[in-house]
C-alpha positions as CSV (number, residue, x, y, z in Angstrom):
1,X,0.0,0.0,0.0
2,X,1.3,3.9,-0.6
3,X,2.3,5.8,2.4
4,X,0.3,8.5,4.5
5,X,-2.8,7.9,2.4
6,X,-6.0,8.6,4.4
7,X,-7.8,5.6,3.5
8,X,-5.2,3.0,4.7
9,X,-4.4,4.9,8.2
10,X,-8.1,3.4,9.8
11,X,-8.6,-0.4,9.3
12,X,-12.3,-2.1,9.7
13,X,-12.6,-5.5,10.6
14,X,-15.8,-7.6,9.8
15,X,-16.4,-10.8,12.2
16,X,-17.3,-13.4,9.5
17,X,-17.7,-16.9,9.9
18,X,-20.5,-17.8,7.7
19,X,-24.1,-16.7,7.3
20,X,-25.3,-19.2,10.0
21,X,-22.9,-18.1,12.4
22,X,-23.7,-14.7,12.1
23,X,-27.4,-15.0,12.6
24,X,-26.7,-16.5,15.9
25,X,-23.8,-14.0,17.0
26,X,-24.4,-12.6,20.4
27,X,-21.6,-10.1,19.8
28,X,-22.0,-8.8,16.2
29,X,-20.9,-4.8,16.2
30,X,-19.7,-4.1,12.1
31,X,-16.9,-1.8,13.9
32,X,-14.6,-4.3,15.9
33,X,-11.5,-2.3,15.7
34,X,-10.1,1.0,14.8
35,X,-6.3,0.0,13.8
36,X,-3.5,3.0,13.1
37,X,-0.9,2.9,10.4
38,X,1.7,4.2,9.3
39,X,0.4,8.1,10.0
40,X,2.9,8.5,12.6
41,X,6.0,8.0,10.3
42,X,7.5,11.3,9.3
43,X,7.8,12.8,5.8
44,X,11.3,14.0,4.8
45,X,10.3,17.6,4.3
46,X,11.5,19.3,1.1
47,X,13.2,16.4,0.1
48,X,10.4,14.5,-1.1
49,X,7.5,17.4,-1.7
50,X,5.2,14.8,-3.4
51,X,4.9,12.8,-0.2
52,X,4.2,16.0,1.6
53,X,0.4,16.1,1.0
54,X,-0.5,13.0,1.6
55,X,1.3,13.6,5.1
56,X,-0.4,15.9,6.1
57,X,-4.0,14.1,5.0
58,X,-2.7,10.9,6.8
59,X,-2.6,13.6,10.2
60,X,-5.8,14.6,10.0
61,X,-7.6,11.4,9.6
62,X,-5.7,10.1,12.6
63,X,-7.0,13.3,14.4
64,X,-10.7,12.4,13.3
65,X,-10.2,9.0,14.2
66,X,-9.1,9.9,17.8
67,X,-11.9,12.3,18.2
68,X,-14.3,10.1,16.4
69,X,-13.1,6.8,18.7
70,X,-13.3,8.8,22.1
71,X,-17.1,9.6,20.8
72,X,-18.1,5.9,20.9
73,X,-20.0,5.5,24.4
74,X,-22.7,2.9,24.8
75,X,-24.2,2.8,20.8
76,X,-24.5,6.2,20.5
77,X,-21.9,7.5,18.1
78,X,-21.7,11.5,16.7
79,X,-19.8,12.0,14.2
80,X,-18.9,15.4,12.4
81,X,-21.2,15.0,9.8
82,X,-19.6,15.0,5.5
83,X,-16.0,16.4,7.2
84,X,-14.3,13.2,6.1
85,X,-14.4,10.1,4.2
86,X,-14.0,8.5,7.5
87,X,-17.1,9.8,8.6
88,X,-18.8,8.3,5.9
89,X,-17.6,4.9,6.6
90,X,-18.5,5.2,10.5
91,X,-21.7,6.2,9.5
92,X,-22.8,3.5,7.1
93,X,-21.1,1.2,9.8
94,X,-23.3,2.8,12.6
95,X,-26.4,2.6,10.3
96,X,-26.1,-1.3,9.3
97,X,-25.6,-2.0,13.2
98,X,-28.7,0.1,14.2
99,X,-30.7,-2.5,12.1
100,X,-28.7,-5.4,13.5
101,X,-31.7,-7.9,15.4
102,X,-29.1,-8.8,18.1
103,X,-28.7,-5.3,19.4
104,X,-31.2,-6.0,22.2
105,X,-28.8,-8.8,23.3
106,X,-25.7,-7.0,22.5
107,X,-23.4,-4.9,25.2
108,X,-21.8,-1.7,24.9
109,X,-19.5,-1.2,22.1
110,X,-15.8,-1.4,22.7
111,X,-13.3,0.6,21.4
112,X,-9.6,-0.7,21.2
113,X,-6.3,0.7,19.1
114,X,-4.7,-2.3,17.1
115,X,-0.8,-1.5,16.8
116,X,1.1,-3.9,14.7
117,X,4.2,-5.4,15.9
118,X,7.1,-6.7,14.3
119,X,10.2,-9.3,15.6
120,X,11.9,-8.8,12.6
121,X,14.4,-6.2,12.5
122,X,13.8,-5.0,9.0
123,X,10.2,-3.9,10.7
124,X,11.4,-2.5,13.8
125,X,10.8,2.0,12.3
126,X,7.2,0.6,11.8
127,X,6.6,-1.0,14.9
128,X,7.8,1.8,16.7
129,X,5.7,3.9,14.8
130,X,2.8,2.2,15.8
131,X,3.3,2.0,19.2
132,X,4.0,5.3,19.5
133,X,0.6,6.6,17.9
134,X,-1.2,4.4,19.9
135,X,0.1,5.5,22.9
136,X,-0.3,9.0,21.6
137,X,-4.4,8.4,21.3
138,X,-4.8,7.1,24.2
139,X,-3.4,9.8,26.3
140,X,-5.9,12.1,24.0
141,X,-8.8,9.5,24.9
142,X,-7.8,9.2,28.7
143,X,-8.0,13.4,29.0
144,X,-10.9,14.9,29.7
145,X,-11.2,16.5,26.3
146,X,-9.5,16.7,22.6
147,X,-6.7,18.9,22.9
148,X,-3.8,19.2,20.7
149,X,-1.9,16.5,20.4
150,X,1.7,18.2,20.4
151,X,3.3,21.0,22.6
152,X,4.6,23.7,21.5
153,X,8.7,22.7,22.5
154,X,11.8,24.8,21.8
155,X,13.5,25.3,18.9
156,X,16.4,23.6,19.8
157,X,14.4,20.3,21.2
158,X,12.7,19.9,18.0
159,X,11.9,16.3,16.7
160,X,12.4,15.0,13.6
161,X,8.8,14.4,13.5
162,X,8.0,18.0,15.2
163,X,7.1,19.0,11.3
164,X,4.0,16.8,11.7
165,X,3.0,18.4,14.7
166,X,3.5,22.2,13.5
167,X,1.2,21.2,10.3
168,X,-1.4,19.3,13.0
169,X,-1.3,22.8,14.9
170,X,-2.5,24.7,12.0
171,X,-6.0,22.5,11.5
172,X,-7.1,24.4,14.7
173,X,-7.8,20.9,17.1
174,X,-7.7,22.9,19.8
175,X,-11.3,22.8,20.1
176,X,-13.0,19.6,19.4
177,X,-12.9,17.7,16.4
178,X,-16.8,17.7,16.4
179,X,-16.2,21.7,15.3
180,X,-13.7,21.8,13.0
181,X,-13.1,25.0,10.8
182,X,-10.3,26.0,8.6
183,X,-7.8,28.2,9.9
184,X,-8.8,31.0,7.6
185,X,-12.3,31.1,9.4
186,X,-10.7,33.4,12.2
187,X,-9.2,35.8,9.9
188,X,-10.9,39.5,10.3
189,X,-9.8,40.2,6.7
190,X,-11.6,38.3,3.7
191,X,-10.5,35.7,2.4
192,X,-10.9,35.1,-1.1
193,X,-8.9,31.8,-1.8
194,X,-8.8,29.6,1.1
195,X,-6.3,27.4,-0.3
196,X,-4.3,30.3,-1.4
197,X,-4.4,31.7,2.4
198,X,-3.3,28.3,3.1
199,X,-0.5,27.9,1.3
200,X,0.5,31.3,2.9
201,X,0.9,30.3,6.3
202,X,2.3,26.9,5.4
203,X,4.9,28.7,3.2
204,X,5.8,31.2,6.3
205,X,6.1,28.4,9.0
206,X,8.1,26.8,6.1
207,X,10.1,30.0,6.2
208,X,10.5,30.4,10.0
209,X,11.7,26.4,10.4
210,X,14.3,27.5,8.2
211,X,15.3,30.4,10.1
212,X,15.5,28.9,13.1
213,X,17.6,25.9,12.1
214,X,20.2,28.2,10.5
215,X,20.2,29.8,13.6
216,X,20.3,26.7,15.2
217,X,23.9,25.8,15.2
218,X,25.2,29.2,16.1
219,X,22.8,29.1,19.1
220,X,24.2,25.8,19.7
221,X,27.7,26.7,20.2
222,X,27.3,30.2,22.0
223,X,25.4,27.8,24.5
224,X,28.2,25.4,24.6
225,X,31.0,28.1,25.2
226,X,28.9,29.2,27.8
227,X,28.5,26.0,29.5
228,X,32.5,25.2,29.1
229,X,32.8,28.5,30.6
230,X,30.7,27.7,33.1
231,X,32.2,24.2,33.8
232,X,35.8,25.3,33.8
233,X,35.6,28.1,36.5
234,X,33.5,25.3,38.6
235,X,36.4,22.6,38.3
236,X,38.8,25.4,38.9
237,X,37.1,26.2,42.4
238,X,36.5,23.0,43.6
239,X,40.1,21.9,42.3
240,X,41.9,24.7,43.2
241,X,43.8,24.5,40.5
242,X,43.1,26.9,37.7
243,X,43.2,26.1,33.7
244,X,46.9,27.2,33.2
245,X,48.1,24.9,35.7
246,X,46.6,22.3,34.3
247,X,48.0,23.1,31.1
248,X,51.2,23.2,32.6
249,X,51.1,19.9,34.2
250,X,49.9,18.7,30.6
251,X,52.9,19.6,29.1
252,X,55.0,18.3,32.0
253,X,53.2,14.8,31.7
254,X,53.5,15.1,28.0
255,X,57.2,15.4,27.6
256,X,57.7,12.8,30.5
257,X,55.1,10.8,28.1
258,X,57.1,11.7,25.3
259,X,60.7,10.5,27.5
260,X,59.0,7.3,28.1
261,X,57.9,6.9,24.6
262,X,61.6,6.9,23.8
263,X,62.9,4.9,26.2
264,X,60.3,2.3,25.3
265,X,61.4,2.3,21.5
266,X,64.8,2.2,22.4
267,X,63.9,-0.6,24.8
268,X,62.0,-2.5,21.7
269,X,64.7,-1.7,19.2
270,X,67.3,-3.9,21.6
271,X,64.7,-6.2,22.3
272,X,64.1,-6.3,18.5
273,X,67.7,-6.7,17.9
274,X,68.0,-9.1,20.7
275,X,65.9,-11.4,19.1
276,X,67.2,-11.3,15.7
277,X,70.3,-12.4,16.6
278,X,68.6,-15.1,18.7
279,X,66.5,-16.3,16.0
280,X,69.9,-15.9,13.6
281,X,71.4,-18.3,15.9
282,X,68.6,-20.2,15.9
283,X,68.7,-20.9,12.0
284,X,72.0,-21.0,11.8
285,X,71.8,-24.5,14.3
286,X,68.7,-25.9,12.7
287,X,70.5,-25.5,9.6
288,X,73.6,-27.5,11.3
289,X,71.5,-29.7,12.7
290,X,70.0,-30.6,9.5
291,X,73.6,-31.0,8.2
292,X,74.5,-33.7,10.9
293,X,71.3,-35.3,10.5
294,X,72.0,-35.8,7.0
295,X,75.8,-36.7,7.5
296,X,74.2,-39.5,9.8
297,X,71.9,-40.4,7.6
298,X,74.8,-42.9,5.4
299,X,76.5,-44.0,8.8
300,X,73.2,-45.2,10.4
301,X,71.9,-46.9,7.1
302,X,75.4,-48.5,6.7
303,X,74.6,-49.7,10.5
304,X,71.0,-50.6,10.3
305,X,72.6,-52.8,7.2
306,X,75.6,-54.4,9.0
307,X,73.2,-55.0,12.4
308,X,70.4,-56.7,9.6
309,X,74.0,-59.0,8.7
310,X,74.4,-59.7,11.6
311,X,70.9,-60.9,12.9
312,X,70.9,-63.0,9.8
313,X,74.4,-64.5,10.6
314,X,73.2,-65.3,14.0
315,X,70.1,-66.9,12.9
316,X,72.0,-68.9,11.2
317,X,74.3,-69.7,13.3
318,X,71.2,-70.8,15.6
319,X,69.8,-72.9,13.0
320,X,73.4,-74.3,12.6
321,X,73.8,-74.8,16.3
322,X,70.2,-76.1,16.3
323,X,71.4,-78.5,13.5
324,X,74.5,-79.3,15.1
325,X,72.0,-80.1,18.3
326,X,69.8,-82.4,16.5
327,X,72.8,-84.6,14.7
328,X,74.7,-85.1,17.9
329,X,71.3,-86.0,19.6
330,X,71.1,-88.3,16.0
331,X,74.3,-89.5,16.5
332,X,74.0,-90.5,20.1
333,X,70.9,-92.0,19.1
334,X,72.7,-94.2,16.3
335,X,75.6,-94.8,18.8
336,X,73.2,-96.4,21.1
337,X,71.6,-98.3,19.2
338,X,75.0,-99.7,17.6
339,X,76.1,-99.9,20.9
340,X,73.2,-102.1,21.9
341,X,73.8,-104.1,18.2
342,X,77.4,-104.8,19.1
343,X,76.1,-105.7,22.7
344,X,74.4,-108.0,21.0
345,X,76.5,-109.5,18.2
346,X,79.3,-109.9,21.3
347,X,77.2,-111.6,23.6
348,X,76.5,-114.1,20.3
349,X,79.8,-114.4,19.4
350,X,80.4,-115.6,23.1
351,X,77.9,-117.9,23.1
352,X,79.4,-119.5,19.9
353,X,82.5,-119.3,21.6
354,X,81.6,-120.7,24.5
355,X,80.3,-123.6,22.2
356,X,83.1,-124.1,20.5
357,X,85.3,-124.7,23.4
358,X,82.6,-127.1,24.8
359,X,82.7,-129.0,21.8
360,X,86.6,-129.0,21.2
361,X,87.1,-129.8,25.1
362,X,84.3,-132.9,24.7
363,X,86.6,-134.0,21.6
364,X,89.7,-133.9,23.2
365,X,88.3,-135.8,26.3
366,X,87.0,-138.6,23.6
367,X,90.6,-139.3,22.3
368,X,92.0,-140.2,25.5
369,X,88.9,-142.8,25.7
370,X,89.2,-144.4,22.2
371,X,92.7,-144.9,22.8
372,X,92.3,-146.2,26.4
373,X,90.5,-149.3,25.1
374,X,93.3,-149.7,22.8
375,X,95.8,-150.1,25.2
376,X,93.6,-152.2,28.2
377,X,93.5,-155.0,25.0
378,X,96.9,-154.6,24.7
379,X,97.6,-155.3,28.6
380,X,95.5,-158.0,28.3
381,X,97.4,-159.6,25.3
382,X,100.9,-158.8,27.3
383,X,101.7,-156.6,23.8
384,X,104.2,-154.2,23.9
385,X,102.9,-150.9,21.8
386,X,104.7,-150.4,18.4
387,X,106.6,-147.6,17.8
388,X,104.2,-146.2,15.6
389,X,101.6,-146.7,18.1
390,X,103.9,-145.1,21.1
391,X,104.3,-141.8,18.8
392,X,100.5,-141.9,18.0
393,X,100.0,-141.5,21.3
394,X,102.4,-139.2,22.3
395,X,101.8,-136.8,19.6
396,X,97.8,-137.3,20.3
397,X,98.4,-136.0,23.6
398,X,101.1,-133.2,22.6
399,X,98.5,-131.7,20.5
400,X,95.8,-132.2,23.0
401,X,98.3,-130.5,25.1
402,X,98.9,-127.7,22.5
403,X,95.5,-127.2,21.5
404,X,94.5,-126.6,25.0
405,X,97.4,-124.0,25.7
406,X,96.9,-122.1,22.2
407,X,92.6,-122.8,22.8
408,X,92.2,-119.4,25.0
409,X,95.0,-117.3,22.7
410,X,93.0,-118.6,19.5
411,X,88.8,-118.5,20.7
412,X,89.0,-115.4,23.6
413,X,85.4,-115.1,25.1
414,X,86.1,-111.1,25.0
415,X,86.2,-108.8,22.0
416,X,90.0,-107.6,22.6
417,X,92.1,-105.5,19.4
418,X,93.5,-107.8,17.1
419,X,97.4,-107.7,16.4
420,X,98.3,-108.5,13.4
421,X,101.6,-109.9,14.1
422,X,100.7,-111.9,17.0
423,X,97.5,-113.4,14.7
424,X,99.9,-114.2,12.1
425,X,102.7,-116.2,14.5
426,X,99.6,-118.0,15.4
427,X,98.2,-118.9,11.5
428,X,101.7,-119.8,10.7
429,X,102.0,-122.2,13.2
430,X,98.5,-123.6,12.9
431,X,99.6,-123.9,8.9
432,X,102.6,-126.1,10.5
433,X,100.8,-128.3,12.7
434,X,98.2,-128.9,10.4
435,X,101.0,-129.9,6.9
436,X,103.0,-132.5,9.7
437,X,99.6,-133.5,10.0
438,X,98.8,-134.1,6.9
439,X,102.0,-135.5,6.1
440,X,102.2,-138.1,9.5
């Protein structure tokens, strides 16, 4: 909607929820609210003339509508009759209720201001606005009568929206609203153009606003000098201390400010320094640092190699030891269990032995007793043994003899080392025996 037009300052709100509700409505008034606008918001004056107008009809609907609102008492509502637009609509409003057929059963008519609120920031001028007028209207509703709605303040405490209240002083509300008359009315001259004489006074309030606020600064600052005046001579007597002295202590305090300033640069420029050279140093042994760690870089690499040699040389040394281990454990195994062969094999070979000697020790006894026989006959015959017979028996009995002296030295019942020559003295002589033997 366009600003400060008249006819979207007042708001009426209709109660409707359906024709069958409305029949039955105990509380039915066409008028509900009276809800104010943006009227309050001021118009940049002689910055944007075109708005200007509309301003100033916005203000004088709102001034109706206070006057018109505080009129509302119990149904009976008097309205300044064909001075407004809004009139017309409060009338037709007030006519349609009259013929309302719940008006025996209605109460009184309420008035109540609708101000529109806003959390958003972007809206917070227009909720302001709002509030403000409607706490405007009600002071003019809670006073005993309609007076004007605006004081006349200093020049230098003007508003920005004093403006608006200097045009809303010339419609004359000092009286009521229910008698309003144009400002020309109380001239004692004729007037011949109303609108003409209006323009007049607006264009010489126009004038003295601009007066005063080019005066304005200058008044301003003859106040202010007057006030520092003022101030100073009251600091100087309570101090005791007058404005010079001050000054002079100023100055002292400033060159001992200005002493310390140096002193303090001088301070940070050997701090400064100090901590160059510290973080010089401090480059110049990370950057030696980085050196050595690099030179050590080769030597522990060459290490980390020779120490991997190493592990793997004594891994396999332990797999060699572990080898070593395991053989001698095999090889004790195997020389047990040749040990227990040869055990064996001995413990045959003296059992043969054993049998042998049995054997050649049963033969040598049965000689003896074949030839016993021999020579019993022979006693019995009274014969005399032949020669032959006489060396039978002695060299029967000489190798009876001989076998049983060379029987242990040939068939030993213990494993003992062989000696060669000895074993060879004894085959040679065996070899001997056995060709006289064979030739006897």
């Amino acid at each position: 909607m366009p600003s400060y037009l008249p006819d979207t300052v007042v708001l009426q709100l209709h109660r409707d929820d359906g024709e069958a509700e409305f029949a039955d409505c105990m509380d039915a008034n066409s008028l509900t609210f009276v809800a104010l606008g943006d009227a309050e918001r001021p118009v940049f004056c002689g910055i944007d003339a075109a708005a200007q107008p509309h301003h100033e009809g916005a203000q004088r609907a709102l001034v109706s509508a206070a006057g018109i609102v505080s009129g509302i008492c119990r149904r009976l509502l008097r309205i300044p009759f064909g001075m407004s637009e809004f009139s017309e609509l409060l009338r037709r409003a007030y006519n349609t209720e009259k013929g309302n057929r719940n008006n025996s059963l209605n109460g009184s008519t309420e008035t109540a201001l609708l101000a529109h609120a806003f959390l958003d920031a972007v809206w917070a001028e227009e909720s302001f606005r709002c509030l403000s007028t409607t706490c405007r209207v009600g002071n003019i509703l809670g006073s005993t009568g309609i007076g004007s709605a605006t004081r006349d303040l200093a020049v230098d405490k003007w508003l920005p929206d004093q403006d608006i209240m200097e045009l809303r002083d010339e419609l004359m509300i000092a009286r009521t609203a229910y008698d309003h008359r144009h400002c020309g009315y109380e001239s004692n001259r004729p007037v011949s153009d109303m609108e003409e004489e209006g323009m007049k006074r607006v264009n010489a309030i126009e004038s003295n606003r601009e007066e005063a606020r080019k005066r304005q600064p200058s008044v301003f600052c003859e106040r202010a000098k007057h006030e520092a005046e003022k101030m100073t001579k009251e600091l100087e007597r309570r101090g005791g201390t007058t404005l010079d002295e001050h000054e002079r202590a100023l100055e002292a305090k400033k060159r001992e400010s200005s002493a310390l300033q140096a002193d303090r640069e001088s301070r940070n420029w050997e701090c400064e320094h100090t901590v160059e050279n510290i973080r010089t140093r401090k480059q110049y042994e990370e950057s030696a640092s980085d050196r050595l760690r690099q030179a050590m870089q080769q030597p522990e690499q060459e290490l980390s190699l020779r120490q991997s040699a190493i592990e793997t040389r004594e891994q396999q040394l332990e797999m060699v030891q572990l080898d070593r281990a395991r053989g001698r454990e095999a090889v004790m195994r195997e020389r047990h269990s040749i040990e227990a062969a040869r055990r064996t094999v001995r413990e045959e070979r003296c059992r043969q032995r054993r049998q042998w000697i049995h054997q050649i020790k049963e033969m040598n006894a049965k000689f003896p007793e074949q030839v016993r026989p021999l020579a019993e006959e022979r006693k019995k015959k009274r014969e005399q043994a032949t020669a032959k017979e006489d060396a039978a028996e002695r060299a029967l009995a000489a190798d009876i003899k001989m076998i049983e002296e060379y029987l242990p030295k040939l068939i030993s019942l213990e494993d003992i080392p062989v000696n060669p020559e000895e074993t060879g003295i004894i085959r040679r002589q065996f070899d001997e025996v056995f060709t006289q033997e064979e030739q006897t």
